[in-house]
C-alpha positions in Angstrom: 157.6 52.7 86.4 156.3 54.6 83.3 153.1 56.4 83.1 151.9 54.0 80.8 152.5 51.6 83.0 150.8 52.2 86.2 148.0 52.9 83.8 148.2 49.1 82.4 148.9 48.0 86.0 145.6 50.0 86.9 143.7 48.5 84.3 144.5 44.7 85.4 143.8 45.9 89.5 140.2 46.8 87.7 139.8 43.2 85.8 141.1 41.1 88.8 138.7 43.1 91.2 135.9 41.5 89.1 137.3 38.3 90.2 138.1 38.9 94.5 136.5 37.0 96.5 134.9 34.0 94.0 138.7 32.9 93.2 141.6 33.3 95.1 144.5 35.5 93.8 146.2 32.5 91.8 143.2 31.4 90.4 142.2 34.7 89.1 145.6 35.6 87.9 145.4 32.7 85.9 142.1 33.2 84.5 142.9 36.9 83.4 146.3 35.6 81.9 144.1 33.5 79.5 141.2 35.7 78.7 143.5 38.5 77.7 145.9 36.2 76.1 142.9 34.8 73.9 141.6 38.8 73.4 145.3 39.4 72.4 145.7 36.8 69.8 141.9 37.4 68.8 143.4 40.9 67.6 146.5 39.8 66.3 145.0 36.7 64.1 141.6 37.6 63.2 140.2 40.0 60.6 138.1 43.2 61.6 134.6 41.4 60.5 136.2 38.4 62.6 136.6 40.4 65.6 133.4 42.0 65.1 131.5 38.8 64.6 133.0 37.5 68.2 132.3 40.6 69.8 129.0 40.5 68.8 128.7 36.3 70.1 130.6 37.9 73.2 127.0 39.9 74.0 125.2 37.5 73.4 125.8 34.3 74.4 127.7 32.6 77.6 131.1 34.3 77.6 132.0 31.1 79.4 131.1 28.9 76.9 132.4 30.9 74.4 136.2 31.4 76.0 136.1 27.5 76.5 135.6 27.1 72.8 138.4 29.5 71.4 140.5 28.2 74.0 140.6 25.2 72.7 140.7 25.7 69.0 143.7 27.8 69.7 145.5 24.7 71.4 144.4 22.8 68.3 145.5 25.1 65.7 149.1 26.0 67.1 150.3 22.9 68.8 152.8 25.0 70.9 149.9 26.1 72.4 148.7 22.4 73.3 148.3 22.8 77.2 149.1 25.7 78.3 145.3 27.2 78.6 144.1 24.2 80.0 146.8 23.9 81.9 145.9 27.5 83.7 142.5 26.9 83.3 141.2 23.5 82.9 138.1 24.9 81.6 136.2 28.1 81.8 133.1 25.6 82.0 133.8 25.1 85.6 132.9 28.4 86.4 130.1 28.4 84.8 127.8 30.4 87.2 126.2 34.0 86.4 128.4 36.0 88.5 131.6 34.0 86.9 129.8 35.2 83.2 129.1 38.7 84.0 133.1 39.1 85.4 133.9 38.0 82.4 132.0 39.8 80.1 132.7 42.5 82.1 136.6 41.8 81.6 136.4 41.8 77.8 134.6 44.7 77.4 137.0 46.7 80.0 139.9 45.2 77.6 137.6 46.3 74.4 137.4 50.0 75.9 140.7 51.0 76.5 142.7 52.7 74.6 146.1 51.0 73.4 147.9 52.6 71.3 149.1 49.2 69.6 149.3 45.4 70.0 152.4 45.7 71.9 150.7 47.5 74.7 148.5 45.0 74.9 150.8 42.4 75.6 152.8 44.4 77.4 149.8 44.4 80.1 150.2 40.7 79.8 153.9 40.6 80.7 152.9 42.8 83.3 150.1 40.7 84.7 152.5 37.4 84.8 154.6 39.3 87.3 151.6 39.2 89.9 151.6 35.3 89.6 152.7 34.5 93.1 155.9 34.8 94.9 158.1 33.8 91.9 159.8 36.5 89.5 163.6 38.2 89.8 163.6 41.7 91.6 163.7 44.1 88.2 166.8 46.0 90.0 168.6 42.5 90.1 167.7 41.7 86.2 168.6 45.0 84.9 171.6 45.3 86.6 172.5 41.3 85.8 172.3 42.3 82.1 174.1 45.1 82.1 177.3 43.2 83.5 177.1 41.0 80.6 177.8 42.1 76.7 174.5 40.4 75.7 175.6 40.6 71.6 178.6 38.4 72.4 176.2 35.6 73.9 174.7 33.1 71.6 173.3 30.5 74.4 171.6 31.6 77.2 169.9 29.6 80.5 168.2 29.9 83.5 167.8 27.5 85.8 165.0 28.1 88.2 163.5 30.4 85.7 160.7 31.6 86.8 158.0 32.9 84.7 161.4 33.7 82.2 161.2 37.7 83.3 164.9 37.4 82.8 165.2 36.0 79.1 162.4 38.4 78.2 164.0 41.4 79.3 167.1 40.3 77.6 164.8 39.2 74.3 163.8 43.3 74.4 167.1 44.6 74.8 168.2 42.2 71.5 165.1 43.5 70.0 166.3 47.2 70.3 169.2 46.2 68.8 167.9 44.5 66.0 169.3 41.1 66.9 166.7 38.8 68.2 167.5 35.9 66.3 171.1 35.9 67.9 170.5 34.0 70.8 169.0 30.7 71.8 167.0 30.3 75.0 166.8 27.5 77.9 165.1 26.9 81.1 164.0 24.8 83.4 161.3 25.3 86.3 160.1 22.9 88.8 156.5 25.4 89.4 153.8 23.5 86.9 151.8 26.8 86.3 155.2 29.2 86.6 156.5 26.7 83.7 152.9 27.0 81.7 152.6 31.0 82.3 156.2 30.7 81.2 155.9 29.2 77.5 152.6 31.7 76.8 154.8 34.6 77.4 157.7 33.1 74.8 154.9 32.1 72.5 153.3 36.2 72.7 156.4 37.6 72.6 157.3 35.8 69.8 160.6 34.5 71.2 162.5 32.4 68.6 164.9 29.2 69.6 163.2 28.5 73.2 162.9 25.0 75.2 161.8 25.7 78.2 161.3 22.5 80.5 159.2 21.7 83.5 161.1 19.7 86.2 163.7 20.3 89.4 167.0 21.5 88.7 168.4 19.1 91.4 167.1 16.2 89.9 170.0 13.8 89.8 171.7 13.5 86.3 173.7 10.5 84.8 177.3 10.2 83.6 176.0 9.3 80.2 174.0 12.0 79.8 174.4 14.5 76.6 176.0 18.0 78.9 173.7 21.2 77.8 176.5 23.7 77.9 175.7 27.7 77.4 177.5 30.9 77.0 176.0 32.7 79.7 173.8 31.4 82.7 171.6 33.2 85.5 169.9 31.3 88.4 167.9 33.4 90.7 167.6 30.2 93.2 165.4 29.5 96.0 166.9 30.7 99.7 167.7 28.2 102.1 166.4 25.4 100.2 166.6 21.5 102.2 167.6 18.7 100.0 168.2 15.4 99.1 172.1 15.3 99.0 171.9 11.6 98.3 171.0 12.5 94.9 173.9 14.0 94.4 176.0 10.2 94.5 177.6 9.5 91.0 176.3 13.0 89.4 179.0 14.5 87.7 178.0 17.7 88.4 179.3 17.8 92.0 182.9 17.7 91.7 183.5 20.4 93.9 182.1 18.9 96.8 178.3 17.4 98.0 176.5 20.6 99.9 175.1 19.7 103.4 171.3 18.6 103.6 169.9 22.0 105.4 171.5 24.3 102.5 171.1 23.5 98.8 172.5 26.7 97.6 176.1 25.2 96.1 173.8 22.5 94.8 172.4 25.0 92.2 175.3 27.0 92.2 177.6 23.8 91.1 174.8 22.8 88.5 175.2 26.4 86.3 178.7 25.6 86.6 178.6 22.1 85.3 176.3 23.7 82.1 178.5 26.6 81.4 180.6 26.3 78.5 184.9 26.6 78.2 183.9 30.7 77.4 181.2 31.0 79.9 180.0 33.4 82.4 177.2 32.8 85.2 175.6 35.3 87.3 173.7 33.8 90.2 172.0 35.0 93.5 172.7 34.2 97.1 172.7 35.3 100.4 175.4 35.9 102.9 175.0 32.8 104.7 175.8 31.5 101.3 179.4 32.9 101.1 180.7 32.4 104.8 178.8 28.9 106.2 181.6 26.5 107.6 179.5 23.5 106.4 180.6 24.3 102.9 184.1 25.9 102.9 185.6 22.7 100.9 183.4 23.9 97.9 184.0 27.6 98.4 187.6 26.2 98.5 187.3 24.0 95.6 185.9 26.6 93.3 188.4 29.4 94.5 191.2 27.7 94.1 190.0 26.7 90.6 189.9 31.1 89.7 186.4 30.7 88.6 184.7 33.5 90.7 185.0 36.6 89.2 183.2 38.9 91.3 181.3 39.1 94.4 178.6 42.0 94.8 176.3 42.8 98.1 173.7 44.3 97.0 170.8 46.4 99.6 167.9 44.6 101.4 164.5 44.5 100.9 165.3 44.2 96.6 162.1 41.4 96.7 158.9 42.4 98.3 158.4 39.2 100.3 161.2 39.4 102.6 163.3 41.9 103.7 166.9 39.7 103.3 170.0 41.2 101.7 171.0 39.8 98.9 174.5 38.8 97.0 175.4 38.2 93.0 178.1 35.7 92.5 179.8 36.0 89.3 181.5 33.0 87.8 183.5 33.0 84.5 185.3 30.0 82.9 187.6 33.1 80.8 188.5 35.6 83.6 190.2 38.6 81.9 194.0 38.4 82.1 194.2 40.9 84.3 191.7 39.3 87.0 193.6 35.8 87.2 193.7 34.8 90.7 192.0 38.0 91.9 188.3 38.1 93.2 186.2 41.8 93.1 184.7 42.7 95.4 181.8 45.5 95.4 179.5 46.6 98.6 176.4 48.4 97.1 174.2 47.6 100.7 174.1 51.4 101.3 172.5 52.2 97.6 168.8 51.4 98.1 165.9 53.4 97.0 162.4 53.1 98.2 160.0 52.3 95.7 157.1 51.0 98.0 155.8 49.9 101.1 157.7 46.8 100.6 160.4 47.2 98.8 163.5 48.3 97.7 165.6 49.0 94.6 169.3 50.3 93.8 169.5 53.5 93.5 171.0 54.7 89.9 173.9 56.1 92.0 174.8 52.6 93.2 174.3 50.8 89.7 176.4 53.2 87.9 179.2 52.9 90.3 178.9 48.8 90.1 179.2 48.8 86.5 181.6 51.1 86.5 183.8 48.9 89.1 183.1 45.8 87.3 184.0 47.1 83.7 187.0 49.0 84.7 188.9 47.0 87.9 188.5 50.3 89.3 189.1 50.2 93.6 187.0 52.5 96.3 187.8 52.7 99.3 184.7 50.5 101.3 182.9 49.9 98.1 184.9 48.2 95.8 188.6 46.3 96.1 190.7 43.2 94.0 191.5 40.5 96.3 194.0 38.2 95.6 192.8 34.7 96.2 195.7 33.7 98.6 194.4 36.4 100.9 191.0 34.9 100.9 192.6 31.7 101.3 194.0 33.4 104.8 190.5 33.8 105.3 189.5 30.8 105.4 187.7 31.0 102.1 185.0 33.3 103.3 184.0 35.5 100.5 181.5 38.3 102.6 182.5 41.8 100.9 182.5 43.5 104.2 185.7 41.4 105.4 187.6 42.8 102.7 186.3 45.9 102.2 185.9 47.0 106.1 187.4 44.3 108.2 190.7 43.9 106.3 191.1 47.8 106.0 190.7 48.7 109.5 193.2 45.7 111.0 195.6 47.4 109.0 195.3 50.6 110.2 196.8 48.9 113.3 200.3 48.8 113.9 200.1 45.2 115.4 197.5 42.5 116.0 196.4 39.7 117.2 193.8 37.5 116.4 190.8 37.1 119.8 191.1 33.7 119.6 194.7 33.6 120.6 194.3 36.0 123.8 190.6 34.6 124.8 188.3 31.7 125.0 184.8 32.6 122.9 181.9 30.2 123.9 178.1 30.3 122.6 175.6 30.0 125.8 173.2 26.8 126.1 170.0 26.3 123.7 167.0 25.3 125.2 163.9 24.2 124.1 160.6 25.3 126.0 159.9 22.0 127.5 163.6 22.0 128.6 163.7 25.3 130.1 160.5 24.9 131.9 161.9 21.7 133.7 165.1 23.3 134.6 163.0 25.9 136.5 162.6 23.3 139.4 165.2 24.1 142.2 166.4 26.3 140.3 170.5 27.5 141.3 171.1 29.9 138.1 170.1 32.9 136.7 169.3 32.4 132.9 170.6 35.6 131.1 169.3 36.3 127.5 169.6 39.0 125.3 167.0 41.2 127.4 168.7 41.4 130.2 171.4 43.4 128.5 171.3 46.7 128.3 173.3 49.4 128.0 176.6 47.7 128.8 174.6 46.5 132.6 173.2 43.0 133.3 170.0 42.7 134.7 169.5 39.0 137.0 165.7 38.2 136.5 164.6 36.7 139.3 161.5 35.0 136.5 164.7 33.4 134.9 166.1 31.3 136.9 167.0 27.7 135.7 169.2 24.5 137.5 172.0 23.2 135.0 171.0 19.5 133.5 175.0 18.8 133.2 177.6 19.0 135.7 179.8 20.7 132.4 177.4 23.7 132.5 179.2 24.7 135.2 181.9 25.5 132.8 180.9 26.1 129.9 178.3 28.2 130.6 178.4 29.8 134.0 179.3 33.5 134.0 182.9 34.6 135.9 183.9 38.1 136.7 185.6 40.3 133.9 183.8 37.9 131.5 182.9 40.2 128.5 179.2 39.4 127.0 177.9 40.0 123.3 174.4 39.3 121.6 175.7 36.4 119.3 171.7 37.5 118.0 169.7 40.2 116.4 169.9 43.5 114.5 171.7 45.1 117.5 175.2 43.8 119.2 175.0 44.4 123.0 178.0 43.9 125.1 178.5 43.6 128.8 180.8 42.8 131.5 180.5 40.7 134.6 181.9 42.7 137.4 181.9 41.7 141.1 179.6 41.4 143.1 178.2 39.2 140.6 175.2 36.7 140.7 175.6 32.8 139.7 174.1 32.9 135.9 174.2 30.1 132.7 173.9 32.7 129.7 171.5 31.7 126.7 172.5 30.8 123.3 171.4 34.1 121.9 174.6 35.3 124.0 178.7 34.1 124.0 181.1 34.5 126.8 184.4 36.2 125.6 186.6 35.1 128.6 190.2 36.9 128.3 193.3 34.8 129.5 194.9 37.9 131.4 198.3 36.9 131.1 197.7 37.8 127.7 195.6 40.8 127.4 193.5 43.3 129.2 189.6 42.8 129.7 188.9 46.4 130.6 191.2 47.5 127.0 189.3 44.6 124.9 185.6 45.5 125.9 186.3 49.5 125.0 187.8 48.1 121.9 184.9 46.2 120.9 182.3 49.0 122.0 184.0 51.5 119.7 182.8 52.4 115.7 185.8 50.5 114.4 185.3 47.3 116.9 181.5 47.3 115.8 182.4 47.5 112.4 184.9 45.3 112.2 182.3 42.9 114.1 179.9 43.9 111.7 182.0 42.3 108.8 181.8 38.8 110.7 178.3 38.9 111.2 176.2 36.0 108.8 172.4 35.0 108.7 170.0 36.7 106.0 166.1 37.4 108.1 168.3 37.2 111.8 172.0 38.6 112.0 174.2 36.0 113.5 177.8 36.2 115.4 179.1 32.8 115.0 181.8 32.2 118.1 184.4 30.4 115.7 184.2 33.4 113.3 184.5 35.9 116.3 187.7 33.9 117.1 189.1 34.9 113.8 188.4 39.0 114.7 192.0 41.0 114.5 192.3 43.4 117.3 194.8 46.0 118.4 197.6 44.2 120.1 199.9 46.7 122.6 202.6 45.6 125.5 201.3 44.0 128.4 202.7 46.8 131.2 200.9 49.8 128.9 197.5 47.3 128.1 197.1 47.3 132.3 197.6 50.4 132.8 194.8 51.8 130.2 193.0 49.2 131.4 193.2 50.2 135.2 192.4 54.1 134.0 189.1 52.7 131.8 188.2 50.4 134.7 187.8 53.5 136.9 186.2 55.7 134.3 183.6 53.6 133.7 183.0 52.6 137.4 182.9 56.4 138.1 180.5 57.0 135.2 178.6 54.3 136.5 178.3 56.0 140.1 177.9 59.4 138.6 175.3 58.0 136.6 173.3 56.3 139.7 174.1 59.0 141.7 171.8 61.2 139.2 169.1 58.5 138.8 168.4 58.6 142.3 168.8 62.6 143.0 166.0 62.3 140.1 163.4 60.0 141.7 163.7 61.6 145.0 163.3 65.1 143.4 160.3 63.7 141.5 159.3 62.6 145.0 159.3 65.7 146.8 157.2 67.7 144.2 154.7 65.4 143.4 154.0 65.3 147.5 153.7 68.7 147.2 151.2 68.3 144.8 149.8 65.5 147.1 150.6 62.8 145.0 152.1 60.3 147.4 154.1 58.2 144.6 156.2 55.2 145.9 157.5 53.9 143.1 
């Protein structure tokens, strides 16, 4: 941020402090918006003895009174202003109370004191203060680096679905500025928000944005056959996360030809809609999440769009980029004219490890990270773990899955093996039993079973709870989720994976659905050689590659299935196997061995002390 604008930012932290506590945040956002819209114009549109002869009315009469008036004959003079004030503030006369008046004045005169050096600064402070408007507003690390992936003098059409306050479009309208060619490109966007869309139109009108319809309704609202198709040269949707919808909407609109998304997930709703409105030329840059690119419930769309060439790139980009939530996030690029050189390839880029700090709560990418993404996407260049062409049939191989890490990580290391062999094919992987709290709390009646979760494992041990014990509801459980010995057990939940193995003696235990049972067929491999594996950096990583879910990491057990490991004769496995089984077993001992050499040394010299400590 510049130093002119933390002072701006500083200067509307000093307005809406007259405002806490009589109005919540929204309100007083909204009210600020307006009064310094209203002092903006003021300046722009009326003469010096004009302003003066305001300022003057400003001292002494109501400022309430007075605001309410110029509102309104603004709306009545410009009719592109016709409800936008009154649709942020209905009417400054509802807030007619002395401390409301004295804010206000108080307001005015703080914008009347400071010194900007022109009108631009003072809509600048504007721009600034729409970004405070609630939760809304692209991440300025995503929109910069959007916009510089596209050649914004080639595009004469440009939307935005989900737009937002229009952040977007306005940084690209400044960039055209700076090059002198604002009246190049037209503008569209729609937003479902009533006072995002209203906030949205004042800052097109301030910033004197030419060619501009911007509409207020939902993106997923269900379109017919015989509608007139919008079509656009370039398109970015910034789209709500893990949005539940209405899929029956989406019967007889043409814009789902890919495939109907599941109720619980309307991301390839939106996604399919920028794609419906780009043109025979166009490019789209939208944002996802990871759950976005691997989720089984909506392969036959990934499919479907794959296998049509129309996804250019694919870029993970750091957490924590919005300050609401800490989620990673991904940009998908689609392009209707892939370069020749890119048919039937997909980039990939991994930029998760180039994040910068730039508060408390978030995150940005560093300049490090940018350059190199540009530099990858302009150029085709490949990294090794950061950046990589795939050709589509190998994603195909892949089930369609298009999470960077498998490509960039995963697929690397399998082939630094000689030979290998899918997990599914050696060993059965099963998710543990979900249970509600009523459930669990009834199943603690004669309890039979211990109920193992992801606290009782730790460091590679399993710890049997005697507080969790449950009976089984099913005579199945007994199968599918009972523990065996040489039963290998992973977190299938959380930031951390945890592994353990079930050796004998062994207690009777159902394992939780935060946990999955990898049970090895030992005909076919060795336990002992498959939980080292698993344990080591390239096992973890290569695990890491599978893992989906954007606040909570998830380990899906059909996806774990899929995981490429080392494959080695049988005769040699067993035999590293046998020598691992007794390392461990003796580090184990040793390692028991010290713990209780420990406790009893602890003993001796605190009773010398005379301490008597039993525990």
């Amino acid at each position: 941020m510049s130093d002119r604008n933390a002072e701006l930012n500083k200067l509307i932290w000093v307005c809406l402090d007259e405002l806490r506590g009589t109005y919540t945040t929204e309100q007083s956002v909204c009210m600020l918006l307006v009064v310094s819209s209203i002092y903006y114009l003021n300046e722009h549109e009326l003469s010096p003895e004009q302003k003066l002869q305001w300022f003057r009315v400003n001292q002494e009469n109501s400022i309430v009174e007075l605001l309410d008036t110029r509102m309104k004959q603004l709306e009545n003079d410009n009719k592109k202003l016709k409800g936008i004030f009154t649709g942020l503030v209905t009417s400054f006369r509802y807030f007619s109370n002395s401390a409301t008046n004295r804010a206000l004045k108080t307001i005015i005169n703080n914008l009347g004191s400071f010194q900007f050096n022109n009108q631009d600064e003072l809509l600048q402070l504007i721009n600034l203060l729409a970004l405070r408007f609630g939760d809304v507003g692209t991440p300025e690390a995503i929109t910069n680096l959007t916009l510089d992936l596209v050649r914004l003098e080639n595009i004469h059409s440009f939307a935005d679905y989900c737009s937002g306050t229009s952040s977007v479009y306005l940084e690209v309208f400044r960039r055209l500025k700076a090059m002198g060619k604002v009246d190049l490109t037209s503008y569209y966007g729609e937003e479902i928000n009533v006072l995002s869309y209203l906030i949205s139109k004042l800052l097109v009108l301030l910033n004197r944005v030419p060619n501009f319809n911007i509409v207020n309704k939902d993106v997923l609202d269900r379109i017919s056959r015989d509608e007139e198709q919008k079509t656009f040269d370039f398109i970015f949707s910034d789209v709500p996360f893990g949005v539940t919808w209405n899929y029956e909407n989406a019967l007889n609109d043409p814009r789902y030809e890919h495939g109907i998304p599941p109720k619980s997930s309307a991301d390839w709703a939106f996604y399919q809609n920028v794609l419906y409105h780009l043109n025979d030329n166009g490019k789209a840059i939208v944002v996802g999440t990871k759950g976005t690119l691997v989720r089984g419930s909506e392969v036959n769309i990934r499919q479907s769009i794959i296998d049509k060439d129309l996804i250019e790139a694919i870029i993970t980009l750091p957490e924590n980029l919005y300050s609401k939530t800490n989620i990673s996030t991904e940009l998908i690029i689609f392009n209707k004219r892939k370069p020749q050189n890119r048919l039937g390839k997909v980039l990939f880029i991994d930029a998760s490890e180039y994040s910068s700090r730039i508060n408390r709560n978030q995150h940005a990418i560093t300049e490090e990270g940018l350059s190199k993404i540009n530099h990858a996407y302009w150029n085709g260049t490949e990294e090794d773990r950061f950046c990589r062409l795939i050709d589509v049939e190998k994603i195909k191989s892949y089930n369609y899955s298009l999470n960077s890490k498998e490509y960039l990580d995963f697929d690397i290391l399998k082939n630094s093996f000689e030979h290998t062999v899918k997990l599914g094919e050696i060993a059965e992987v099963r998710r543990g039993v979900q249970l509600s709290k009523e459930e669990y709390e009834d199943l603690m009646v004669s309890a039979t079973h211990y109920f193992l979760n992801i606290k009782d494992i730790e460091n590679g041990r399993i710890t049997y709870d005697e507080e969790s014990k449950i009976t089984y509801k099913k005579k199945d459980w007994l199968v599918k989720f009972a523990i065996q010995p040489m039963d290998i057990l992973i977190t299938s939940k959380g930031s951390m994976i945890k592994f353990a193995m079930v050796k004998n003696p062994f207690n009777e235990a159902f394992i939780s659905g935060n946990l999955s049972i990898i049970r090895v067929n030992p005909k076919q491999y060795n336990a002992y050689v498959l939980y080292e594996f698993l344990q080591s950096e390239v096992g973890r990583r290569m695990i890491d590659g599978l893992q989906t879910g954007t606040t909570i990491k998830l380990i899906n057990p059909s996806r774990l299935e899929q995981l490429e490991i080392p494959l080695y004769p049988m005769e040699f496995m067993n035999e590293v196997g046998e020598k691992l089984k007794q390392n461990k077993q003796e580090y184990e001992e040793k390692i028991k061995e010290t713990e209780n050499k420990f406790v009893m040394q602890k003993r001796t010299l605190l009773k010398q002390l005379g301490i008597n400590d039993k525990a």
